[in-house]
C-alpha positions as CSV (number, residue, x, y, z in Angstrom):
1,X,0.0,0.0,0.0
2,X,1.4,3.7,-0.8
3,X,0.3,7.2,-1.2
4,X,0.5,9.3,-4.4
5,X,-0.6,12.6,-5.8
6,X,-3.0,13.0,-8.7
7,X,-1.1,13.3,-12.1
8,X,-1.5,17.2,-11.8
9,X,1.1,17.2,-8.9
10,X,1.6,20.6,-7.1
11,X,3.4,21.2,-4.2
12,X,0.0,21.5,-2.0
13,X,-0.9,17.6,-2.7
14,X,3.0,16.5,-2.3
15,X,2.5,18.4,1.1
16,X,-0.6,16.8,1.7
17,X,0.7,13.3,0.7
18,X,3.8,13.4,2.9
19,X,1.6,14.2,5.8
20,X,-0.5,11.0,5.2
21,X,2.1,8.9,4.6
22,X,3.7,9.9,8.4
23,X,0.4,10.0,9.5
24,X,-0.9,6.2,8.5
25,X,2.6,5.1,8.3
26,X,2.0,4.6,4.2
27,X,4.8,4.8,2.1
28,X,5.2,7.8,-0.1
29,X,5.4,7.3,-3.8
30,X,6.4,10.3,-5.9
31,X,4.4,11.0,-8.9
32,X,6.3,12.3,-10.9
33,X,9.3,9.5,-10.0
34,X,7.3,7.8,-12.7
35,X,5.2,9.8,-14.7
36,X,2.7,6.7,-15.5
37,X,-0.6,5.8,-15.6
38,X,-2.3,5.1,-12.0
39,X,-3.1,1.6,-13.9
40,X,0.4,1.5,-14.8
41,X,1.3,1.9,-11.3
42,X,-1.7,-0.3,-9.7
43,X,-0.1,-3.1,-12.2
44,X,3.5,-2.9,-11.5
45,X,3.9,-0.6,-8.3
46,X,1.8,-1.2,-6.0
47,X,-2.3,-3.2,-6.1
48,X,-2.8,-0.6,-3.4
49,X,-3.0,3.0,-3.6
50,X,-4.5,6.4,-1.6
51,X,-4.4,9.2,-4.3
52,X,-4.1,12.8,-2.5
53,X,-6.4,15.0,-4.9
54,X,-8.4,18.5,-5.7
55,X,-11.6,16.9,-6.6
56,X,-12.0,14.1,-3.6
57,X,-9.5,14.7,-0.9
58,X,-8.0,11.5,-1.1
59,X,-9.6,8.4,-3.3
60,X,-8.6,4.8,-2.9
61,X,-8.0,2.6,-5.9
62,X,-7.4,-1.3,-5.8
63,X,-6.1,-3.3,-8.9
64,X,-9.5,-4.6,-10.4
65,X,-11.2,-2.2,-8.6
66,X,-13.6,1.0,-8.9
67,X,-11.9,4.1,-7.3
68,X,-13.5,4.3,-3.5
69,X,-13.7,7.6,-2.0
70,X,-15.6,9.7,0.6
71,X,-19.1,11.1,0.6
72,X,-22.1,11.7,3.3
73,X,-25.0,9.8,1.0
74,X,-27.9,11.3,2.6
75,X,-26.8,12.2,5.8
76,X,-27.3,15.9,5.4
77,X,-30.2,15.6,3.4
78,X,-31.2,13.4,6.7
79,X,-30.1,16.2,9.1
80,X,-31.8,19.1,6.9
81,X,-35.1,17.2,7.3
82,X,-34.9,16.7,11.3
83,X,-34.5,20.6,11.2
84,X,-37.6,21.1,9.7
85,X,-39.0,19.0,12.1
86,X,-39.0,15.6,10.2
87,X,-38.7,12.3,11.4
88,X,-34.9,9.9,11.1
89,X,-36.0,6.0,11.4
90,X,-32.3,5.8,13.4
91,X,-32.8,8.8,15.6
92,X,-36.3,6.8,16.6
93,X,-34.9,3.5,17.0
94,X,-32.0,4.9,19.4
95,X,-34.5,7.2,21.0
96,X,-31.5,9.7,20.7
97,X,-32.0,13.4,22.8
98,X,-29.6,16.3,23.1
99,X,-26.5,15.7,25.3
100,X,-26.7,11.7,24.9
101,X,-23.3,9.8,24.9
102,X,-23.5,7.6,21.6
103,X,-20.9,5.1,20.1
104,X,-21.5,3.8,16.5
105,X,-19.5,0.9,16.5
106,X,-19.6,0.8,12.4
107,X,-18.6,4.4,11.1
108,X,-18.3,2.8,7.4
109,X,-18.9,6.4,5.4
110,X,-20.1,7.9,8.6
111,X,-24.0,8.7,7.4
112,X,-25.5,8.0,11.2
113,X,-22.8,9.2,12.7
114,X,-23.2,12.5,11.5
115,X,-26.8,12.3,12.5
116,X,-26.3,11.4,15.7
117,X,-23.4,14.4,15.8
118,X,-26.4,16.3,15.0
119,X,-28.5,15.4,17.8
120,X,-26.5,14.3,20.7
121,X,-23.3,16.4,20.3
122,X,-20.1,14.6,20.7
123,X,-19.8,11.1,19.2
124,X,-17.7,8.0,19.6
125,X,-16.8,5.7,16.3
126,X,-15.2,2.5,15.6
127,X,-14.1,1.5,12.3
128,X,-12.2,-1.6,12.1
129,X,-10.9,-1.3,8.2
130,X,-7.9,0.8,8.2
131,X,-8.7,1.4,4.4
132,X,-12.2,2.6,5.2
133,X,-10.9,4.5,8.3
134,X,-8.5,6.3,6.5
135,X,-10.9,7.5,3.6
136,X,-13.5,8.1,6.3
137,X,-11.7,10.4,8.7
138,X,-10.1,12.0,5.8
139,X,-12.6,12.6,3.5
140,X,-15.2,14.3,6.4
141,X,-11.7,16.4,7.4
142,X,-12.2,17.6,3.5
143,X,-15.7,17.5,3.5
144,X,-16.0,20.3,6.3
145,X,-13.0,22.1,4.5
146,X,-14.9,22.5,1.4
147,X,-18.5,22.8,3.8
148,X,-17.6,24.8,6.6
149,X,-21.7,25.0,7.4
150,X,-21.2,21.7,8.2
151,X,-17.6,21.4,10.2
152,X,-19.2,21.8,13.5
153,X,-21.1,18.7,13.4
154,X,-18.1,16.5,11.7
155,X,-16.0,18.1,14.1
156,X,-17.6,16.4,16.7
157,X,-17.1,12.8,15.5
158,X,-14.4,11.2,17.4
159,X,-13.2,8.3,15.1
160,X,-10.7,5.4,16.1
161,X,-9.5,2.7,13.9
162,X,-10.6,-0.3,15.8
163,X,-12.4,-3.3,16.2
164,X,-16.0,-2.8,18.0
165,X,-15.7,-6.0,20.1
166,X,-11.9,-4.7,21.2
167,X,-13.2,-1.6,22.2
168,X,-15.9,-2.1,24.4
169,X,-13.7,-4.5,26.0
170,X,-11.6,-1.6,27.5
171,X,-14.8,0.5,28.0
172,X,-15.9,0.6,31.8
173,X,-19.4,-0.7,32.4
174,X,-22.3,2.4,31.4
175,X,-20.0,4.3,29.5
176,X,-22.2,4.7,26.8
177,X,-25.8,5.7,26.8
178,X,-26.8,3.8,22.7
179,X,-24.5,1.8,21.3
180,X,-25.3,1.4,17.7
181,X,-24.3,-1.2,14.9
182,X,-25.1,-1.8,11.2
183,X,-22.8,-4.6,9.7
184,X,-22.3,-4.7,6.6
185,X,-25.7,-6.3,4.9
186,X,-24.7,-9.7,2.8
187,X,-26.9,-7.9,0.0
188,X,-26.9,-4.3,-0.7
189,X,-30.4,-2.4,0.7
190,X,-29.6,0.8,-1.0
191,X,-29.0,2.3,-4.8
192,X,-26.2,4.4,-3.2
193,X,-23.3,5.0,-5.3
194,X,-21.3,6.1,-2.3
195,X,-21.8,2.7,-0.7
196,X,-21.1,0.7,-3.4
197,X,-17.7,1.8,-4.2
198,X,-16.5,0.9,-0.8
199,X,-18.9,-2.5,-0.3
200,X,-15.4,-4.5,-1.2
201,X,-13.2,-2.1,1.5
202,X,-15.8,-2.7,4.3
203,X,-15.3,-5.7,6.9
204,X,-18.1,-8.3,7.3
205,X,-17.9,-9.1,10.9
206,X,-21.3,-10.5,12.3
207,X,-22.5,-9.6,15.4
208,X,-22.4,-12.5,18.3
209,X,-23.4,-12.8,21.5
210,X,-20.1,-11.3,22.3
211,X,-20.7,-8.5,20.9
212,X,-23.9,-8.5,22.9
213,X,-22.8,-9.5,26.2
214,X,-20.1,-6.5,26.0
215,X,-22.6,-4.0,24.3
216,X,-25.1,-4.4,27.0
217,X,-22.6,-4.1,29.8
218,X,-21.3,-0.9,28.2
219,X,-24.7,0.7,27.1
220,X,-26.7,3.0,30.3
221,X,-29.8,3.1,27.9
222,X,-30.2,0.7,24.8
223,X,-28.5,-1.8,21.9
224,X,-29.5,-0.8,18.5
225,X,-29.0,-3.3,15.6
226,X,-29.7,-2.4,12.3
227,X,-30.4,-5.2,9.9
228,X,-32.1,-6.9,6.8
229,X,-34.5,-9.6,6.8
230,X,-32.3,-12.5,6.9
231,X,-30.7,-11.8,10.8
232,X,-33.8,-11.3,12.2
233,X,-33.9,-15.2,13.8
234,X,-30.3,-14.8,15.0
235,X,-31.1,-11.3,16.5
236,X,-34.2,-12.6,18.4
237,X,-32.5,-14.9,19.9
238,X,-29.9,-12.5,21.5
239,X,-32.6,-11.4,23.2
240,X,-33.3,-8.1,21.1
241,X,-36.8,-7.0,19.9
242,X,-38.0,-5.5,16.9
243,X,-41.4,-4.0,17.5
244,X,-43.4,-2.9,14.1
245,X,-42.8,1.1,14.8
246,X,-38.9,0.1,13.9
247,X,-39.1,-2.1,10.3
248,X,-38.9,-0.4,7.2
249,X,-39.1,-1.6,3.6
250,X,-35.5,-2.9,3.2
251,X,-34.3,-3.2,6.6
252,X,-35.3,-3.0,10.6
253,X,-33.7,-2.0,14.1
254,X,-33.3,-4.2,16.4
255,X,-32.8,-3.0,20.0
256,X,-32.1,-4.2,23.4
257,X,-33.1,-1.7,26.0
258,X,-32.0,-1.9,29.8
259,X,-35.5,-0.6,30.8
């Protein structure tokens, strides 16, 4: 794996590069050391590559693979709508209120996150891909560079590149008031372009009774689980519910509540 510039390389995106590469511990590639292709490179260089660019922030591209990059999907569209006094299925499911402590245990591309920034203030994220991190964290950073109306709320997302499980582990008991998941589906429940492009970047780790035991000890208030048809049997027997006010078309919430 290495980090590049874009073919137009300036000094800005070296700069820019360079910082990523000490940041992630990536190895920097110089651009212009070759002067190639990015298949080219992908073919002979490295399979793996972050490309610093004007357009993006930073893209990922994977021999074989479409280029996989940041964006919010419909978070803000989401967000615009609870200010006009609309309705978010998650926001319901977690019951979330002003001043809640929340940890999303699957940032992905960061779409409830930012929702719950919204609401709640202050967030905590896990995101075990370092791929997926790395575009993440970035690509909101650029995101609220280019969107400043919006850098409060992404500011206020405090993503680690971990694995759920190992991080509730080290969390004392009630540190969180919802603890929220939603693993990656097997099948796709959305058109979304923006989760397409990183459906091969994502991990597909299930949720167990692990996950369950440790989610419960952690959470003050409730468990959400969102979910598609097929985990419904597996969920129900963690012990979770899924009244009707919580399914939708594609998918449902799940949730465990202490009270």
């Amino acid at each position: 794996m290495i980090v590049t510039t874009a073919s137009n390389e300036t000094q800005s995106l070296t700069d820019k590069a360079r910082r990523l590469s000490a940041k992630y511990q990536i190895e920097y590639y110089p651009r212009k050391k070759e002067a190639k292709s990015l298949a080219y490179m992908l073919e002979n260089i490295d399979p793996q590559i972050f490309v610093v660019n004007n357009m993006r922030g930073v893209s990922y591209y994977e021999r074989g693979k479409d280029e996989a990059f940041f964006h919010p999907n419909m978070a803000f569209q989401r967000i615009i709508n609870l200010k006009k006094g609309g309705k978010d299925s998650m926001a319901e499911a977690c019951k979330l209120e002003p001043g809640m402590s929340f940890f999303d245990g699957t940032l992905g591309l960061a779409a409830d996150s930012l929702v719950a920034s919204y609401i709640v203030g202050g967030i905590t994220a896990a995101e075990k891909s370092l791929t997926m991190f790395i575009l993440a964290k970035e690509g909101l950073k650029f995101y609220a560079e280019q969107h400043p109306e919006w850098s409060k709320i992404i500011g206020r997302i405090n993503i680690k590149n971990i694995d759920n499980l190992d991080f509730m582990r080290k969390c004392e008991t009630q540190s969180f008031d919802i603890l929220y998941f939603d693993f990656m589906f097997g099948k796709p429940v959305t058109e979304s372009d923006g989760i397409q492009v990183i459906r091969n970047l994502a991990c597909y780790d299930k949720i167990t009774a692990g996950h369950v035991h440790e989610a419960f000890r952690v959470a003050k208030k409730r468990v959400v689980v969102k979910s598609d048809g097929n985990g419904i049997k597996e969920l129900l027997q963690l012990g979770f519910i899924t009244e009707k006010e919580y399914q939708r078309k594609k998918f449902y919430y799940a949730v465990l509540s202490k009270y």
